[in-house]
Every structure is written in C-alpha cells, then in structure tokens.
MOPAC internal coordinates of N, CA, C and O (Angstrom, degrees):
PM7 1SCF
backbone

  N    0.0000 0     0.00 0     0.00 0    0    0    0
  C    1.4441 1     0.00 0     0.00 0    1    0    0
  C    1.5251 1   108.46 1     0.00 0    2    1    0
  O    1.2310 1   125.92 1   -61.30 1    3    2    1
  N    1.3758 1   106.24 1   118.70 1    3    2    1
  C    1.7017 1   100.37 1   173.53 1    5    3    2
  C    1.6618 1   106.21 1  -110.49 1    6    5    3
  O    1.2310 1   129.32 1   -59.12 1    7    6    5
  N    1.2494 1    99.64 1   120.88 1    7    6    5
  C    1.2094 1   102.78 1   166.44 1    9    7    6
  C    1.7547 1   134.43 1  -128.41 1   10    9    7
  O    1.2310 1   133.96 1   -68.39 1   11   10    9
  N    1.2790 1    90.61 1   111.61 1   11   10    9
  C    2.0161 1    99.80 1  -176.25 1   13   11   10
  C    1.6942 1    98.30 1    60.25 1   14   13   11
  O    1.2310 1   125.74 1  -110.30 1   15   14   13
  N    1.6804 1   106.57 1    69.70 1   15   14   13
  C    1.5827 1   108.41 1   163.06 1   17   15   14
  C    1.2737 1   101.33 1   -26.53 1   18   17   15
  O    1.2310 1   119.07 1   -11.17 1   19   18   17
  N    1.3892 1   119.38 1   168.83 1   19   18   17
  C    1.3121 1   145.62 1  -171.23 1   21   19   18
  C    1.7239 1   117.03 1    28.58 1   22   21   19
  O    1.2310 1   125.72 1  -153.21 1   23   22   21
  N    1.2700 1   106.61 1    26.79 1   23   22   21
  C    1.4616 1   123.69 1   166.99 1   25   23   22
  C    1.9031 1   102.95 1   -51.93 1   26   25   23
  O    1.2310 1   127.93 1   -43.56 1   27   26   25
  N    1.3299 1   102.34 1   136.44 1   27   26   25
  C    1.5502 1   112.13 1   167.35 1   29   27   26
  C    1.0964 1   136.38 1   -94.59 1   30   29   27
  O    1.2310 1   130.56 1   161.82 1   31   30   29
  N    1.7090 1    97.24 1   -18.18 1   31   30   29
  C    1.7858 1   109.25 1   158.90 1   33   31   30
  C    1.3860 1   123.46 1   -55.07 1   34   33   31
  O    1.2310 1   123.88 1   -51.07 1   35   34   33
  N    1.4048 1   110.16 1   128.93 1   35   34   33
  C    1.3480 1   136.83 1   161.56 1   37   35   34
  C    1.7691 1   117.21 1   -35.99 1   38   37   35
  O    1.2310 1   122.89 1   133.54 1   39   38   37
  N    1.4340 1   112.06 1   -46.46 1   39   38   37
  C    1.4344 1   110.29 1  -166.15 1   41   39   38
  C    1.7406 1    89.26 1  -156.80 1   42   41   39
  O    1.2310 1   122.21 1   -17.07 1   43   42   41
  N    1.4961 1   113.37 1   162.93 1   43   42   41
  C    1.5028 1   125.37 1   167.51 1   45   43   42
  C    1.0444 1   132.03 1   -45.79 1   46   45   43
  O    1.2310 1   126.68 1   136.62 1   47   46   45
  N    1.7201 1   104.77 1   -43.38 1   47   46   45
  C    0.9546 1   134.91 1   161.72 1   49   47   46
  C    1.6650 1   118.40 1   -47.16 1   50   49   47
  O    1.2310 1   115.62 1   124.56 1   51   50   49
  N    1.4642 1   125.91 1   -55.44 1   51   50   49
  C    1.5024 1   103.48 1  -176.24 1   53   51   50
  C    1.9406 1   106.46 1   -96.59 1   54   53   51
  O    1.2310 1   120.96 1  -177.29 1   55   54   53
  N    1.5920 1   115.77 1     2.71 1   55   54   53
  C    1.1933 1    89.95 1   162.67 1   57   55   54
  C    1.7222 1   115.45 1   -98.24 1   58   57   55
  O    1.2310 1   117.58 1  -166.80 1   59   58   57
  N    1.2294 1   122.21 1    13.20 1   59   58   57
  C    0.9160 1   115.88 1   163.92 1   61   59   58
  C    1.5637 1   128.98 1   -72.09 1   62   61   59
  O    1.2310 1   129.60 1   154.97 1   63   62   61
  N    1.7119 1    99.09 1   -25.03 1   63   62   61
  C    0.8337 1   117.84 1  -164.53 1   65   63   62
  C    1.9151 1   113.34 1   -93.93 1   66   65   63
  O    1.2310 1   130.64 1   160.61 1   67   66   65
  N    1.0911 1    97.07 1   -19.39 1   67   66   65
  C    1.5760 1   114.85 1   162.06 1   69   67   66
  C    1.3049 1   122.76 1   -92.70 1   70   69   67
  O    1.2310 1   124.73 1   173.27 1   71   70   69
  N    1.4511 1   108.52 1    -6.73 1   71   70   69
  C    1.2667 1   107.58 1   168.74 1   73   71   70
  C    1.7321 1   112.35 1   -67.33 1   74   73   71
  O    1.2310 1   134.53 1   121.67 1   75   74   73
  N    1.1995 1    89.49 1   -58.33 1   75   74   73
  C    1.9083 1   120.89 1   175.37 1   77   75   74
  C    1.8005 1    85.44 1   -23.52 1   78   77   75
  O    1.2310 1   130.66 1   103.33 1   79   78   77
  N    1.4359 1    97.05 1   -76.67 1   79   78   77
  C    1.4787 1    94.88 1  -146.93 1   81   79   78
  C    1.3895 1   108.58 1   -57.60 1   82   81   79
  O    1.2310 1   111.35 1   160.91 1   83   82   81
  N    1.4873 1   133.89 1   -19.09 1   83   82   81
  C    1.1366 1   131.51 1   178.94 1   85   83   82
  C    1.1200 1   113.52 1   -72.03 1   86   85   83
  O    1.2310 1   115.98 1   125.50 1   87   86   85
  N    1.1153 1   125.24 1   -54.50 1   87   86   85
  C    1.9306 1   132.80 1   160.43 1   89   87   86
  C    0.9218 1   101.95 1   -27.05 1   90   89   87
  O    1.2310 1   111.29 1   105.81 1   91   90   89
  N    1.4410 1   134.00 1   -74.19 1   91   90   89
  C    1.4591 1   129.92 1  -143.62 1   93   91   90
  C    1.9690 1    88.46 1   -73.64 1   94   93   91
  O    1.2310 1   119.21 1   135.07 1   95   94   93
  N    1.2921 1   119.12 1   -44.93 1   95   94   93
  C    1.7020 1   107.79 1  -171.38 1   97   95   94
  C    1.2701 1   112.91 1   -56.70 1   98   97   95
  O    1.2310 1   122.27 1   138.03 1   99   98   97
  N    1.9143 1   113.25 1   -41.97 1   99   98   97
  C    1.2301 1    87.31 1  -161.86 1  101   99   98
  C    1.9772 1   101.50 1  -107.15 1  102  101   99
  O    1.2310 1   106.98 1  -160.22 1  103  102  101
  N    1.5104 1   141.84 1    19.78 1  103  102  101
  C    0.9963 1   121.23 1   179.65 1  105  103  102
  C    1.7590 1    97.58 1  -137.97 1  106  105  103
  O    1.2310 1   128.26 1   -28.73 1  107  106  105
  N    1.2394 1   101.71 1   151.27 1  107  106  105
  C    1.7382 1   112.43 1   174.65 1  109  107  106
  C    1.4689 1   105.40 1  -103.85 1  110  109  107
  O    1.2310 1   133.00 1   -79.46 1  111  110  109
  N    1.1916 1    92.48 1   100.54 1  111  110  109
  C    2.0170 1   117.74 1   177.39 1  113  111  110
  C    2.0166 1    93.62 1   -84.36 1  114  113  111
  O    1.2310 1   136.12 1   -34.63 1  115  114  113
  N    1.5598 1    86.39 1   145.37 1  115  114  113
  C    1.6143 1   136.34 1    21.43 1  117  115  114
  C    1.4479 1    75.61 1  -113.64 1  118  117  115
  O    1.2310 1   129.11 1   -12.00 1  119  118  117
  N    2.1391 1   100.04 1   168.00 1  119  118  117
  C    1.4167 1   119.09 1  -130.16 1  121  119  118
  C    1.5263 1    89.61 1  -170.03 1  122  121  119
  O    1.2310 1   129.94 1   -17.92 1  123  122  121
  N    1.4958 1    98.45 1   162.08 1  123  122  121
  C    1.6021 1   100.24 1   152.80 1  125  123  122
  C    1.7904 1   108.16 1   -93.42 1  126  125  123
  O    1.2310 1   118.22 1   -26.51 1  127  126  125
  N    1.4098 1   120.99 1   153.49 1  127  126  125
  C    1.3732 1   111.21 1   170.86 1  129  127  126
  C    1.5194 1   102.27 1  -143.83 1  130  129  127
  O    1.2310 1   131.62 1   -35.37 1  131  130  129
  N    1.3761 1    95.17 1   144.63 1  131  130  129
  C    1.4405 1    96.23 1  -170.19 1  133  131  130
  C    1.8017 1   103.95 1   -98.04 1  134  133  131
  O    1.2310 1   124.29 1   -38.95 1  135  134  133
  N    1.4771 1   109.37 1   141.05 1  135  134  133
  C    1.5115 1   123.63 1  -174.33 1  137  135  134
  C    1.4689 1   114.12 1  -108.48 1  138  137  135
  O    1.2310 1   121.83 1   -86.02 1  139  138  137
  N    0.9845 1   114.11 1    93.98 1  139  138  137
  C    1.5369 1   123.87 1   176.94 1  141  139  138
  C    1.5677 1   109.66 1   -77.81 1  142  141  139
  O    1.2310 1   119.15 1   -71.99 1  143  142  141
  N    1.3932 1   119.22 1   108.01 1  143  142  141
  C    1.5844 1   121.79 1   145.97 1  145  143  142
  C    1.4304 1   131.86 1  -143.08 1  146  145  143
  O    1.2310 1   120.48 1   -33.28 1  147  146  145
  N    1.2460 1   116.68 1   146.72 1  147  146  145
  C    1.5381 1   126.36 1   175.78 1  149  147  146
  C    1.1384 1   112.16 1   -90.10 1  150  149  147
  O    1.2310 1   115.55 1   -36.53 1  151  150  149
  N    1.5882 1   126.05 1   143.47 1  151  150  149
  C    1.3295 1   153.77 1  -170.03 1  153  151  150
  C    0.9603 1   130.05 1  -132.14 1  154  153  151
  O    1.2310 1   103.18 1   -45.45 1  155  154  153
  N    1.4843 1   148.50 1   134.55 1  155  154  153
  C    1.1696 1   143.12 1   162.28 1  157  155  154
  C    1.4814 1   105.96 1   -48.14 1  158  157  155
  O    1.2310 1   114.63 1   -14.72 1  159  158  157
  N    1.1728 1   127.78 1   165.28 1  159  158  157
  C    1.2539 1   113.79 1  -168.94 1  161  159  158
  C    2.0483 1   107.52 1  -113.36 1  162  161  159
  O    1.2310 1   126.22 1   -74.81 1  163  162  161
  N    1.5304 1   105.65 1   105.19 1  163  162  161
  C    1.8220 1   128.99 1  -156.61 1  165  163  162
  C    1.2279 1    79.66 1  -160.55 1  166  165  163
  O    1.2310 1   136.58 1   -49.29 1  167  166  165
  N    1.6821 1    85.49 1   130.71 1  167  166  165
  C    1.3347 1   113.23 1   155.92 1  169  167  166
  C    1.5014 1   111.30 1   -57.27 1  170  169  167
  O    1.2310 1   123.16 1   104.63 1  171  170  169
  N    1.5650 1   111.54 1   -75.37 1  171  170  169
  C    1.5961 1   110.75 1   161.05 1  173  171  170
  C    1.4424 1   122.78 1   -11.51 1  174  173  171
  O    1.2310 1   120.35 1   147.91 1  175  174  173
  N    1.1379 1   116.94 1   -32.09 1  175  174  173
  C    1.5262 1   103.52 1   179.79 1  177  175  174
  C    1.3001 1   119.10 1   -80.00 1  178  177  175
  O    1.2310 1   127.53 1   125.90 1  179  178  177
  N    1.4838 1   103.12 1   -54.10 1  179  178  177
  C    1.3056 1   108.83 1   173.80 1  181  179  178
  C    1.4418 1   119.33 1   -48.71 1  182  181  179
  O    1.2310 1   126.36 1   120.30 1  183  182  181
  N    1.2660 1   105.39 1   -59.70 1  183  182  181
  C    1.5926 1    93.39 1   165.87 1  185  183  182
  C    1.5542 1   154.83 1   -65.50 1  186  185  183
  O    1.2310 1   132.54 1   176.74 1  187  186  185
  N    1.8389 1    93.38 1    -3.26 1  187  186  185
  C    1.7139 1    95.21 1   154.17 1  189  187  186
  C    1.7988 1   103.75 1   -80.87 1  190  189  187
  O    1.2310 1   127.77 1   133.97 1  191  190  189
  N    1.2432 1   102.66 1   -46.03 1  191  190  189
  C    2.0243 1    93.67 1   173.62 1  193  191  190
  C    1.2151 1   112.21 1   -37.00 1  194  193  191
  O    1.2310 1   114.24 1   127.98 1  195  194  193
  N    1.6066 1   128.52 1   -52.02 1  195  194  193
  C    1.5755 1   102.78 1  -156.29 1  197  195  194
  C    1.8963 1    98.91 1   -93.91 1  198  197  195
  O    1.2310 1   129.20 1  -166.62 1  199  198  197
  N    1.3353 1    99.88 1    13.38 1  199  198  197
  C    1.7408 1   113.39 1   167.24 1  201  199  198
  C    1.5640 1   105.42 1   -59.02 1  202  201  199
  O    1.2310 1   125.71 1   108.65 1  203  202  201
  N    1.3595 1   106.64 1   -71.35 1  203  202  201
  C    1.5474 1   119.36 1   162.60 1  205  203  202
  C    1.2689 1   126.46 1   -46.64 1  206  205  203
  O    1.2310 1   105.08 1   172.28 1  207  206  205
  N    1.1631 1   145.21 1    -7.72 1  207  206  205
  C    1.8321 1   162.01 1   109.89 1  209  207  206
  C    1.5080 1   119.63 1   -29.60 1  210  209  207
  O    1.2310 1   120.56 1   154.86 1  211  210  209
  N    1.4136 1   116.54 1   -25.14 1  211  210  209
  C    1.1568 1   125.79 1  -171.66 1  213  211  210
  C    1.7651 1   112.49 1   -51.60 1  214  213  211
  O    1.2310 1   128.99 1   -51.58 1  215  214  213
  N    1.6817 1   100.27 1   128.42 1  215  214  213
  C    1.7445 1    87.50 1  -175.23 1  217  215  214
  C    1.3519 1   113.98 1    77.29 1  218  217  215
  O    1.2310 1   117.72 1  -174.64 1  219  218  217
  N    1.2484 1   121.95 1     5.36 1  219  218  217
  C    1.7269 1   120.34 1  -176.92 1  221  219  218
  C    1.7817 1    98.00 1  -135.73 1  222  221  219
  O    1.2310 1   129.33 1   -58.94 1  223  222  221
  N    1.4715 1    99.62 1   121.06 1  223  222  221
  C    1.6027 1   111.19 1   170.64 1  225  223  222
  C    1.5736 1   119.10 1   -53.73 1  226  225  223
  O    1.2310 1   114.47 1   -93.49 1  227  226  225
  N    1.2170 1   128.08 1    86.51 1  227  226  225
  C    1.5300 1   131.52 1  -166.52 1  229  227  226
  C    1.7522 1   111.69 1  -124.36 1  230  229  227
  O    1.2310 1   138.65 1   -49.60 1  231  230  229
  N    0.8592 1    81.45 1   130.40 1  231  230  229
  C    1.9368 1    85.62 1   179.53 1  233  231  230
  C    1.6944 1    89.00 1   -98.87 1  234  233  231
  O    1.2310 1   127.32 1    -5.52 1  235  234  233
  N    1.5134 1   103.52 1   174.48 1  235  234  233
  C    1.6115 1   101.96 1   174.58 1  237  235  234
  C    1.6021 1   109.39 1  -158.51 1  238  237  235
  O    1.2310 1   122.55 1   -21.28 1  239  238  237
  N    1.2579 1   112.73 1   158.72 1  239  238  237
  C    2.0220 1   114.66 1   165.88 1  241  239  238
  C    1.1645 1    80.27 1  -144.48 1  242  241  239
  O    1.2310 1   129.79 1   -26.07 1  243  242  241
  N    1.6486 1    98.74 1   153.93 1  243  242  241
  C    1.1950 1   130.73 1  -171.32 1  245  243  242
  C    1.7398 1    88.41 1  -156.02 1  246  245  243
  O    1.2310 1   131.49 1   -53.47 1  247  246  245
  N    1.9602 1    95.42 1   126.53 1  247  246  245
  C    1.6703 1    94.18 1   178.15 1  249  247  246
  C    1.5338 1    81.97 1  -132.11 1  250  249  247
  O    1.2310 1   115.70 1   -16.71 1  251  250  249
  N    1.5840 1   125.77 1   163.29 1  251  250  249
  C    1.3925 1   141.73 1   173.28 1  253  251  250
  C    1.5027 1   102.79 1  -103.89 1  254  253  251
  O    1.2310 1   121.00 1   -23.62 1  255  254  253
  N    0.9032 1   115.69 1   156.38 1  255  254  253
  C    1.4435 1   136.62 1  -178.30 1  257  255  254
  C    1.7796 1   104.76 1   -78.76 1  258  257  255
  O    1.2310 1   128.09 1    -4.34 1  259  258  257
  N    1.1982 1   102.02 1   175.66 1  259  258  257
  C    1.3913 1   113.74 1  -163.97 1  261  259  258
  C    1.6597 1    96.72 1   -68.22 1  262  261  259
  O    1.2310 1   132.84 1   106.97 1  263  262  261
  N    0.8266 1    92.79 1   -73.03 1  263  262  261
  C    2.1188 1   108.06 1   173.61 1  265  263  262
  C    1.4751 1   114.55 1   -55.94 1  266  265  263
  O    1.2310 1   115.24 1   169.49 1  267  266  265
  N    1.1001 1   126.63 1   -10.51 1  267  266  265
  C    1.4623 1   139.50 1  -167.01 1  269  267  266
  C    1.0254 1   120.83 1    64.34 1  270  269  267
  O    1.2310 1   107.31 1   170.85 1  271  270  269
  N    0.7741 1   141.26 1    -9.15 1  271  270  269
  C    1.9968 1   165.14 1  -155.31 1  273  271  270
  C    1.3953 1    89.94 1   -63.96 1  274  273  271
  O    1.2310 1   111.53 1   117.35 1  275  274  273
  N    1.1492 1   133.57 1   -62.65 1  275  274  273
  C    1.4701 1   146.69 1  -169.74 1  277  275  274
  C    1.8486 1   124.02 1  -103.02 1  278  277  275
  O    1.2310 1   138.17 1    -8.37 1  279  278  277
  N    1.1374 1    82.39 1   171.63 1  279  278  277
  C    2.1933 1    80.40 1   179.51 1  281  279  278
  C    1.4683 1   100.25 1  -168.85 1  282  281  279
  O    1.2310 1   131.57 1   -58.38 1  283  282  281
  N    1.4998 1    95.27 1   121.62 1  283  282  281
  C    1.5543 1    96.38 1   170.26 1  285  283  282
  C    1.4353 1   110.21 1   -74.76 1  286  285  283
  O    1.2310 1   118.26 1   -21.27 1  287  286  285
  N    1.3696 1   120.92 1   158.73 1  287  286  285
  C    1.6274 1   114.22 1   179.86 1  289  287  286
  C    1.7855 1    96.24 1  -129.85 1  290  289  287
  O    1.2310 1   114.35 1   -92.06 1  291  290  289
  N    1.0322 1   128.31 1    87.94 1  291  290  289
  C    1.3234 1   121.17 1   139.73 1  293  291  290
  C    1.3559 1   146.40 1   -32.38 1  294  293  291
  O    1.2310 1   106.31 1   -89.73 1  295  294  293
  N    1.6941 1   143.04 1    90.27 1  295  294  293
  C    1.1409 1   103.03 1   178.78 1  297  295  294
  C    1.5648 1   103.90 1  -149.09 1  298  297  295
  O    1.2310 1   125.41 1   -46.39 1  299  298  297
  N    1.0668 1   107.22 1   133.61 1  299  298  297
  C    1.8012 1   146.09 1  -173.17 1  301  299  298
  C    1.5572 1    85.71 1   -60.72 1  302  301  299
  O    1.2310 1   114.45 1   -57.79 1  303  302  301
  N    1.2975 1   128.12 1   122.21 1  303  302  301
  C    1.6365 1   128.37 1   161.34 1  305  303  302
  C    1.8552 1   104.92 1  -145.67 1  306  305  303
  O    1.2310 1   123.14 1   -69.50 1  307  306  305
  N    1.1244 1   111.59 1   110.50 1  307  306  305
  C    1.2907 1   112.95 1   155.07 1  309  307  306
  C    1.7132 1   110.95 1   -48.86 1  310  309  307
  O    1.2310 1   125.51 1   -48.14 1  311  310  309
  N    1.2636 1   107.02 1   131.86 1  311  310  309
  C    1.5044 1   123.50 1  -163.17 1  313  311  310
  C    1.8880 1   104.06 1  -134.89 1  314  313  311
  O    1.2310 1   110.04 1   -54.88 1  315  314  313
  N    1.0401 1   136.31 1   125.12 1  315  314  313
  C    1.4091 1   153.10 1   127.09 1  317  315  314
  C    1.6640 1   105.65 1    10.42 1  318  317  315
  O    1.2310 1   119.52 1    83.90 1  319  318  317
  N    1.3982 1   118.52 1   -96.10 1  319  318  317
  C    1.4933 1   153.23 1  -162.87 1  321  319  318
  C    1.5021 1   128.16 1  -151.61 1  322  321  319
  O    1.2310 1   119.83 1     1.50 1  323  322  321
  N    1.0946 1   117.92 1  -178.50 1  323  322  321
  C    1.2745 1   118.49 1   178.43 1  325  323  322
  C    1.1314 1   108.68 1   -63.02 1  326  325  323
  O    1.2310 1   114.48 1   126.60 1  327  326  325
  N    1.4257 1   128.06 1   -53.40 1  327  326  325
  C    1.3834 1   119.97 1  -170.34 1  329  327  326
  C    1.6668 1   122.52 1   -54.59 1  330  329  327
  O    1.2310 1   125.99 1   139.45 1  331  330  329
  N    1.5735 1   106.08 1   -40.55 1  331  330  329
  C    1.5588 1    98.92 1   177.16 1  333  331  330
  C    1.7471 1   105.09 1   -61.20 1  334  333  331
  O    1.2310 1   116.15 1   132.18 1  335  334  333
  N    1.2286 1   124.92 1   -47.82 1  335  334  333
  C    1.2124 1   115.14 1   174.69 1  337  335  334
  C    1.5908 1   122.38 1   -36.75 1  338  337  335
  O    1.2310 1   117.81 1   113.49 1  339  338  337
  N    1.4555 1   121.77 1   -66.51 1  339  338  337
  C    1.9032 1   116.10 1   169.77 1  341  339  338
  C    1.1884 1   103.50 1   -53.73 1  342  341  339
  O    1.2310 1   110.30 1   135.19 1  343  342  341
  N    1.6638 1   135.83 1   -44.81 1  343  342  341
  C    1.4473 1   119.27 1  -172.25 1  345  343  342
  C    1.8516 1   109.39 1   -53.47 1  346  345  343
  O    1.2310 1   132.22 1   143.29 1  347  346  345
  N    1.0580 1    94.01 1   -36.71 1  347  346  345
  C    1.9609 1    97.36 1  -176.30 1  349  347  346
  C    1.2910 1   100.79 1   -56.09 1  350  349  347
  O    1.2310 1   119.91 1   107.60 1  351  350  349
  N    1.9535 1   117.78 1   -72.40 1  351  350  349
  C    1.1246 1   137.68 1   167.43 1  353  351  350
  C    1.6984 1   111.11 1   -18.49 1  354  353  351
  O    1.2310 1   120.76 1   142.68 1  355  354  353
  N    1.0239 1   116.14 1   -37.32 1  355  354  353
  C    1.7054 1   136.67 1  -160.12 1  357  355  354
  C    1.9392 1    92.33 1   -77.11 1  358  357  355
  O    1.2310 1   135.54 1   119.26 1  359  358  357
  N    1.5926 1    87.52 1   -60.74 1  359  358  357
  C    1.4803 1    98.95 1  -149.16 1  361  359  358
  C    2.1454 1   101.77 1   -85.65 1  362  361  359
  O    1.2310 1   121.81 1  -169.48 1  363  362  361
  N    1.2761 1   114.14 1    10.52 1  363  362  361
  C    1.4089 1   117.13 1  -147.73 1  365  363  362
  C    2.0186 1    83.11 1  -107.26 1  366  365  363
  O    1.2310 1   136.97 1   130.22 1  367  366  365
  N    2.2916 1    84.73 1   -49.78 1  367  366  365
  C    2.0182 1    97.28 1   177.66 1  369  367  366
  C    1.4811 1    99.82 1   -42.90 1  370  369  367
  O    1.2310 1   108.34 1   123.16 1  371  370  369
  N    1.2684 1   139.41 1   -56.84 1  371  370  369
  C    1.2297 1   112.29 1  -149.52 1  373  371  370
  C    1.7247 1   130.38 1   -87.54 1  374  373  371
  O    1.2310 1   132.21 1  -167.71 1  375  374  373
  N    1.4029 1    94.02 1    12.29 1  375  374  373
  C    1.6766 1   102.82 1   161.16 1  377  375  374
  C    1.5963 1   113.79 1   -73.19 1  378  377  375
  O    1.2310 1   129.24 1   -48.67 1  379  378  377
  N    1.1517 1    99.80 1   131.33 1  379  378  377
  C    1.5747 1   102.16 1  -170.40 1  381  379  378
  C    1.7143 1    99.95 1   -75.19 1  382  381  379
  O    1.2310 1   119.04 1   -49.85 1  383  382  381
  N    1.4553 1   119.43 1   130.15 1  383  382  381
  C    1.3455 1   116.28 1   135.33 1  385  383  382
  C    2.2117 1    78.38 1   130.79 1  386  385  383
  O    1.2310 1   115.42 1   173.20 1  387  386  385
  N    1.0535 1   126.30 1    -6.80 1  387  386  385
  C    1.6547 1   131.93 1  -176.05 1  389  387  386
  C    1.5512 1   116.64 1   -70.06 1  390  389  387
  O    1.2310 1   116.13 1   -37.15 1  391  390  389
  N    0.8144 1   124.96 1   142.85 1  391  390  389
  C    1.5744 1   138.12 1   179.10 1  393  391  390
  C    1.9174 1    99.08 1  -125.58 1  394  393  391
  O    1.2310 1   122.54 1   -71.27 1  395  394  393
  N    1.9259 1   112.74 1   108.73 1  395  394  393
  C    1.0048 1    95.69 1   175.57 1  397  395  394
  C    1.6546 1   109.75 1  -113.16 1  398  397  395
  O    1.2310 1   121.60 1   -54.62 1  399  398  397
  N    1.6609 1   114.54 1   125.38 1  399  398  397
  C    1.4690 1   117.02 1  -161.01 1  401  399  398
  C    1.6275 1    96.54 1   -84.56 1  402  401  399
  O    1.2310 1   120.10 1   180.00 1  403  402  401

C-alpha cells in the first residue's frame, strides 16, 4: 500500500488518523470530494475501485500515461463526512499495485 510518498506518519494507522482531522478542518461535509489515484494500467483495477464507489454518486476521468503503463483515476464522489472519506481511502489501499495521492 503506498500511501502519499513522503508521508511522515509512523504507521496507517496515525495517518489515517490525521487525515480525518484535516478533512473535518478544512471542508464542510457532506460535499463533493475529489479522489486522486494511480494505477497500473487494468481494467481489473479500475473496476474493483469503482467497486468501492458502489452506492455513492461519483462522476469520474481516467487519463493513461504517456507509455500507458499507468492511469491516473480521478473521481468526483459526493461523500457524508470525513469518515466515509478514510473508509474509501481504507477500502481503495487494499488493491494491490494503487498509489493514493
């Protein structure tokens, strides 16, 4: 699971947990929020991601990289609160091979 290269957290656990608090300071949920991640570039992937979307109003772009190798995945989801946001974040880490920005 890579999450936010050059992260300073110790474990998942407390940047998840600083994530929270930053959400909640800086946005007034529920909201649209935008979900930044990189992918190897599989259909399969994408489609366990928008698995984790399921039941959530989300628009999306998806662009490939120069070489194709990769694909950014954009996606716009009206969200609740902070918490549905790390639960996504939560549930998005455990696809193998994801970068979530």
């Amino acid at each position: 699971m890579d999450i936010l290269q050059g992260n300073q957290h110790a474990s998942p656990e407390e940047f998840y947990s600083s994530l929270k608090e930053k959400l909640e300071g800086h946005h007034d949920f529920p909201e649209d929020y935008l979900f930044k991640f990189i992918i190897p570039t599989d259909q399969a992937k994408l489609t366990e991601i928008y698995k984790v979307f399921d039941g959530i109003k989300f628009t999306l772009g998806n662009r490939e990289s120069k070489n194709g190798k990769y694909t950014a995945c954009n996606i716009n989801a009206f969200v609740l609160d902070a918490d549905q946001v790390v639960h996504i974040y939560r549930e998005v880490a455990k696809i193998e091979g994801v970068i979530l920005l």
